[in-house]
N, C-alpha and C positions, 0 to 999 in steps of 0.2 A: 493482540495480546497473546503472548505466548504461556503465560499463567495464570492462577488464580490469584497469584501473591502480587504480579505486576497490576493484574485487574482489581485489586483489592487498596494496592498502595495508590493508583490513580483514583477510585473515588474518595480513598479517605484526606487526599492531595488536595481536593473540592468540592468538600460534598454538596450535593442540592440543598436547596430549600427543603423537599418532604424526606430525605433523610436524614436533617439536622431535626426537622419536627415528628419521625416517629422517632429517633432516637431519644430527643428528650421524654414522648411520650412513654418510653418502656422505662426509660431511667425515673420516671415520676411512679410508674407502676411499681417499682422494684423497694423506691423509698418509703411509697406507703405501705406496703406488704411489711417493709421493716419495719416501720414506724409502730404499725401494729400488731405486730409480733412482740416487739418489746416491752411495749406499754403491756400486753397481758401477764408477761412475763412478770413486771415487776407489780404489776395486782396480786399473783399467788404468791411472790414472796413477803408481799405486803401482808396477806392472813395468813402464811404461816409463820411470822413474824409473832404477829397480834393475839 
């Protein structure tokens, strides 16, 4: 490999098995973070709402 982009474009060409499964494990970590970050968000606007 002459680069990082050519060694970058071949595994995402085929990734493995545990780079398909931490990838989704970071993308599940990312969506609950969001998930509950929002949800809090729309608690405080819920009492200062009320």
């Amino acid at each position: 490999m002459n680069s990082a982009k050519e060694l970058l474009d071949a595994s995402l060409d085929n990734p493995s098995t545990p780079t398909r499964n931490a990838a989704r494990r970071a993308f599940d970590i990312v969506s609950d973070t969001f998930d509950a970050y929002a949800q809090k968000g729309d608690e405080a606007r819920g009492r200062a709402i009320a």
